[in-house]
N, C-alpha and C positions, 0 to 999 in steps of 0.2 A: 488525400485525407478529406472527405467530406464530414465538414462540422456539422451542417444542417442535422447529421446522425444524431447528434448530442440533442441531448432537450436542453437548451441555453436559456428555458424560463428559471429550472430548476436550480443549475448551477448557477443561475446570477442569484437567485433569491439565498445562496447557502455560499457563494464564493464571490460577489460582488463586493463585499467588504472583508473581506478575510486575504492576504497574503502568503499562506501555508506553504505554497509550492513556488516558491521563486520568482514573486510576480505576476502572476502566472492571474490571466484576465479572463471573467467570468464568461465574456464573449469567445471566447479561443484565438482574438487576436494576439494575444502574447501568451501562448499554454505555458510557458514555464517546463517545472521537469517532467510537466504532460506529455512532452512532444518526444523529450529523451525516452523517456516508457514507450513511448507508440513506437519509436524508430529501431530500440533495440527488440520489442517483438515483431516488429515486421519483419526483420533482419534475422532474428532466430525461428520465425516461427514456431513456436512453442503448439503441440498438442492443449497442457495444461497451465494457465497462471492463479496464482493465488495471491489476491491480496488481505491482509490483516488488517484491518480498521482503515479508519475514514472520516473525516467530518462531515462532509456533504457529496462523498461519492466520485469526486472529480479523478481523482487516479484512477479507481476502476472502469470509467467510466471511456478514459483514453486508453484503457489496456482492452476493455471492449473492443473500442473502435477499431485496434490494431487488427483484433482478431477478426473482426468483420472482411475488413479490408485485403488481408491475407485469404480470406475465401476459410480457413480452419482455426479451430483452438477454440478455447471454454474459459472465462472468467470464475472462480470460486473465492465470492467475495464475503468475509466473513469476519460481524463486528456485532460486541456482546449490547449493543444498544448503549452503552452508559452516556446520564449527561454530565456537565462536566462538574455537579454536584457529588457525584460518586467519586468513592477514595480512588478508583482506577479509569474515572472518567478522565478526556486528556480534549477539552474544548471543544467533546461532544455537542450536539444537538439533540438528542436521540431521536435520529430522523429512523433509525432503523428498528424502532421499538414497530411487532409488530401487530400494533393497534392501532398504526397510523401509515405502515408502509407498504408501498406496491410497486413493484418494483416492474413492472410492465408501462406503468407511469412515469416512472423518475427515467427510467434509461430506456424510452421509448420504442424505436427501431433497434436496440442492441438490443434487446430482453434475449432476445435469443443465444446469446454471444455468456450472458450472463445470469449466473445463481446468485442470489442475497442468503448468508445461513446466519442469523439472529443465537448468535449464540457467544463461550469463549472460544479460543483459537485451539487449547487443550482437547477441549469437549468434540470439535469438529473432525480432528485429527484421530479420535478416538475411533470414531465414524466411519471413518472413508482409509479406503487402501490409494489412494488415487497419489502419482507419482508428479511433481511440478519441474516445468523447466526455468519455470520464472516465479520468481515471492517476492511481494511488494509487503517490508514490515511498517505498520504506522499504527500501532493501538497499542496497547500500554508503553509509556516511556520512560517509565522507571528501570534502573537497571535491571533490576530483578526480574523485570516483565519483558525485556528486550533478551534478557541470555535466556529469560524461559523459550520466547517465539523461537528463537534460532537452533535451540537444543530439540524442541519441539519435531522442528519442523526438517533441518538440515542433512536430514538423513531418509526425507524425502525429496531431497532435490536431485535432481538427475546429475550424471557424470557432466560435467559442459557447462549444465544451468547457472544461472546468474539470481542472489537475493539481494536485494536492494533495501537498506535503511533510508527512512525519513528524518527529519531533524536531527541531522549527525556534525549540525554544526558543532565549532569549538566554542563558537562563545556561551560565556556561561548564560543558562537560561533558566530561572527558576520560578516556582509554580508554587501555591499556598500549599495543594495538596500533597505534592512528594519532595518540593527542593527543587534540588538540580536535576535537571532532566537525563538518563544515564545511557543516552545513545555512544557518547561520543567515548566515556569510558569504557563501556561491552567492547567496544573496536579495538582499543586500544590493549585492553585484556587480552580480547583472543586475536590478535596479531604476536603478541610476544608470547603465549602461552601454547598457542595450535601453529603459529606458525603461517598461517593464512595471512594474502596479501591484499591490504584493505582500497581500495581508490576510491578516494573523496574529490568530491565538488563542497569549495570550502563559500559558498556564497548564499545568500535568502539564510532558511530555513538548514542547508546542507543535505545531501545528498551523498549515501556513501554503499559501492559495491563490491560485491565477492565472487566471483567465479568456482566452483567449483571445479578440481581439478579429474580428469576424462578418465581417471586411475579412481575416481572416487572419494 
């Protein structure tokens, strides 16, 4: 895994003080559940991943790197710009508004690895036929906004593919703009409801996965 890949100006200036991802150090000495993302796409190698929001890029930025490193596969990284002033901003920056973004800048040597689409996650999907083996959700965290991503989206994930939720911790975590954050309830829903087997990582921010099952 060569870090040098990363632009580590970037990500300390937007993740040097921020704790999002499990600890996870702006330097890439301790990536946090950076390194789980890179390890499980080098291990599937995915043609497609797609992640959903971002603060300052650092998840897509190691689902890049994987891709790089694996020699194939295409990031489709895609966040509506909000800052965390908007009713569905979630401690945005809006680094990806794009009157101030370049994305050949922020993710250097991966540009190639990765697309930025400045948009909703709805809008994007509406777009594109494009099939995913891996889905990183982290942009709206309200429930409503997390069963939308996954309804969205879940039915373009390949038979096998893995979608990964961000702050799916349990503790309660509440925000002016929506309350409680409703990661950990959507899981909780569609495990008793669909039947789907959820595995969490219950520590930081939380960390929780789905497998899609090879029947679809």
């Amino acid at each position: 895994m060569d870090i040098e890949l990363l632009n580590v100006q970037t990500m300390k200036q937007f993740h040097g003080r921020y704790q999002g991802h499990a600890a996870q150090n702006a330097y890439a000495e301790n990536p946090g559940f950076g390194l789980l993302h890179y390890a499980l796409i080098r291990n599937m190698r995915p043609e497609h991943v797609l992640c959903l929001g971002s603060r300052g890029g650092f998840i897509p930025a190691f689902c890049a790197l994987a891709c790089h490193d694996n020699g194939k596969g295409f990031v489709d990284f895609v966040d509506a710009g909000f800052n965390a002033n908007h009713p569905k901003g979630w401690a945005g920056v809006g680094l990806w508004s794009s009157k101030n973004f370049n994305a050949a800048r922020h993710f250097g040597k991966l540009a190639d690895f990765i697309a930025v689409h400045v948009e909703l996650s709805r809008d994007f999907c509406e777009r594109t036929e494009t099939q995913y083996e891996y889905i990183h959700v982290d942009a709206d965290h309200s429930y409503e906004g997390v069963k939308d991503d996954f309804d969205i989206w879940w039915p373009r994930l390949l038979p096998g593919g893995i979608v990964a939720f961000h702050d799916a911790t349990r503790k309660r975590i509440h925000t002016k703009l929506w309350g409680d954050i409703g990661v950990a309830r959507f899981l909780d829903e569609i495990h008793l409801q669909r039947g789907l087997t959820v595995f969490e990582l219950q520590f930081g921010q939380g960390l929780a996965m789905i497998q899609k099952g090879l029947s679809g």
